[in-house]
C-alpha positions in Angstrom: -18.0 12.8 13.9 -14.6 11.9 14.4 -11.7 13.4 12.2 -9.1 11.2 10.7 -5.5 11.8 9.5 -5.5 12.8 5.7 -2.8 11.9 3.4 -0.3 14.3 4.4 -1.0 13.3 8.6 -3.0 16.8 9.0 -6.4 16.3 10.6 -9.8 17.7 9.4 -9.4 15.6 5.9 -11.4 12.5 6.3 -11.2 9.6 4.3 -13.5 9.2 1.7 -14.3 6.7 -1.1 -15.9 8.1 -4.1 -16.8 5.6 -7.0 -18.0 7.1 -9.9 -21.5 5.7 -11.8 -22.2 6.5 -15.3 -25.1 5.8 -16.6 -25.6 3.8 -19.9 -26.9 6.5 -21.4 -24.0 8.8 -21.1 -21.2 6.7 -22.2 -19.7 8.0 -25.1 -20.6 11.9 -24.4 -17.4 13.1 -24.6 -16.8 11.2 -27.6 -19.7 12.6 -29.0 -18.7 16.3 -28.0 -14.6 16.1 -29.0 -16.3 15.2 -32.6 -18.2 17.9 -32.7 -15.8 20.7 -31.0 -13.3 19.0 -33.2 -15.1 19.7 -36.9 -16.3 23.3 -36.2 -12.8 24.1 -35.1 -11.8 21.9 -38.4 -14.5 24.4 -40.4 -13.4 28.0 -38.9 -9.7 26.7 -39.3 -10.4 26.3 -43.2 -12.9 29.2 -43.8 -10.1 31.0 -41.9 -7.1 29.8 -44.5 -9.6 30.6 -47.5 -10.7 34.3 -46.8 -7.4 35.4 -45.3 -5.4 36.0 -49.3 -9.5 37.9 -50.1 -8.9 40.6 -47.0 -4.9 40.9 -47.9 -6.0 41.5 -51.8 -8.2 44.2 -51.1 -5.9 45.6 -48.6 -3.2 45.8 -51.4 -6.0 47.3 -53.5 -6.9 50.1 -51.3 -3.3 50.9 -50.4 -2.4 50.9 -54.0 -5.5 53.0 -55.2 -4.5 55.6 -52.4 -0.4 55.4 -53.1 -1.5 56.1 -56.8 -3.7 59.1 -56.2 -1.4 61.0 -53.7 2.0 60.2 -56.2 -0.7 61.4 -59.0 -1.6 64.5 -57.4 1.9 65.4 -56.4 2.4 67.4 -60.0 0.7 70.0 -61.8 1.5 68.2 -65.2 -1.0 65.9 -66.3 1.2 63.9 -68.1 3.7 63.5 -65.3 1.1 62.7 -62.7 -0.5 60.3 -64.7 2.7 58.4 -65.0 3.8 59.0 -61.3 0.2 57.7 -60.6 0.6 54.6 -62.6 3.5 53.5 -61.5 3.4 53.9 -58.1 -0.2 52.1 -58.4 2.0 49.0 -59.7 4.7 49.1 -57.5 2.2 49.2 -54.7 0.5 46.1 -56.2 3.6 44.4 -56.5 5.4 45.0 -53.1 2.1 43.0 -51.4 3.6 40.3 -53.0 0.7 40.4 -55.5 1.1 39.7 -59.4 1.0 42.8 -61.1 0.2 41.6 -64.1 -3.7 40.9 -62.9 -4.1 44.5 -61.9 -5.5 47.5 -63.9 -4.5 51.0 -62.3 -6.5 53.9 -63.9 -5.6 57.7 -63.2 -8.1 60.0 -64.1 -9.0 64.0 -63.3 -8.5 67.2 -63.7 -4.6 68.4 -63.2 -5.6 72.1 -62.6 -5.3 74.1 -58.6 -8.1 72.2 -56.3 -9.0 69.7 -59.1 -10.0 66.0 -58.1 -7.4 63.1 -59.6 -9.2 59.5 -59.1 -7.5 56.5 -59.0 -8.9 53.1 -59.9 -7.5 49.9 -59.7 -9.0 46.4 -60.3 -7.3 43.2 -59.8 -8.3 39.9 -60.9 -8.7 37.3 -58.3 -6.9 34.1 -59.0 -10.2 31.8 -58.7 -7.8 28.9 -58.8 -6.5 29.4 -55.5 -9.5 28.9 -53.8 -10.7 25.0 -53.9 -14.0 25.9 -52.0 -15.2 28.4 -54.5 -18.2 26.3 -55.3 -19.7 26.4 -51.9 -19.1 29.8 -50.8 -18.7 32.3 -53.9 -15.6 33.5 -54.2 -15.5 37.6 -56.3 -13.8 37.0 -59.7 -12.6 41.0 -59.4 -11.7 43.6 -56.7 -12.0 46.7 -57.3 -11.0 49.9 -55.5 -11.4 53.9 -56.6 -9.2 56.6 -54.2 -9.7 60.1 -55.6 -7.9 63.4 -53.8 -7.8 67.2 -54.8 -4.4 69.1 -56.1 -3.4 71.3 -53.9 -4.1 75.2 -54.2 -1.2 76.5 -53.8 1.3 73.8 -55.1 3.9 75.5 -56.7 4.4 74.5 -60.8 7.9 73.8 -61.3 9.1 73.6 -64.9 
């Protein structure tokens, strides 16, 4: 075999003539597959938009259940932990960028050296937000419970 000149004038590329056949039956293929590519992209793009405000909700709800059980637990009073609980449960709520006015924060337990203060808080999923709702169920509530001990030797200051 004898080597030719390629494009660039450097030998060892010969010249070559490739046509390319395509069947009948495959005309249309990569149609067929950008359509299909295309809507389960489309699909995870969408399931992606809907369940993305569900995981920041009940990460707001787990933050705020804990933020409300350590302000709670942070007195020996009972009445002044419950409303440092409270509080701090809302403010928690509301600094997601969450309406406050859908949650419910509970403080519950036993204000005494080593005793166990739970905190509860529900929120009420605006169902109006999600379009899809009929096809894949959507929880109308989220709810979230964070309890922690007093500490032993915390100091009552009055």
């Amino acid at each position: 075999p004898q080597l030719l000149p390629g494009p660039a004038g450097s030998l060892g590329v010969g010249r070559m003539n490739h046509k390319t056949v395509q069947k009948n039956s495959e005309k249309g293929q990569a149609s067929l597959e950008f359509i299909v590519v295309l809507t389960f992209f489309m699909f995870l793009i969408s399931w992606m938009f809907m369940v993305a405000p569900m995981f920041h909700m009940a990460i707001a709800i787990r933050q705020a259940a804990y933020d409300c059980a350590f302000s709670a637990v942070q007195s020996l009073d009972q009445d002044q932990g419950y409303m440092q609980g409270m509080i701090t449960g809302q403010q928690s709520i509301t600094s997601f960028g969450l309406n406050s006015n859908r949650a419910t924060v509970s403080v519950r337990g036993n204000w005494d050296r080593g005793g166990l203060v739970t905190c509860r808080v529900t929120y009420d999923v605006p169902l109006e937000n999600y379009p899809l709702r009929q096809v894949a169920p959507v929880p109308g509530t989220l709810e979230y419970a964070y309890s922690l001990p007093i500490q032993s030797y915390k100091s009552k200051w009055q």
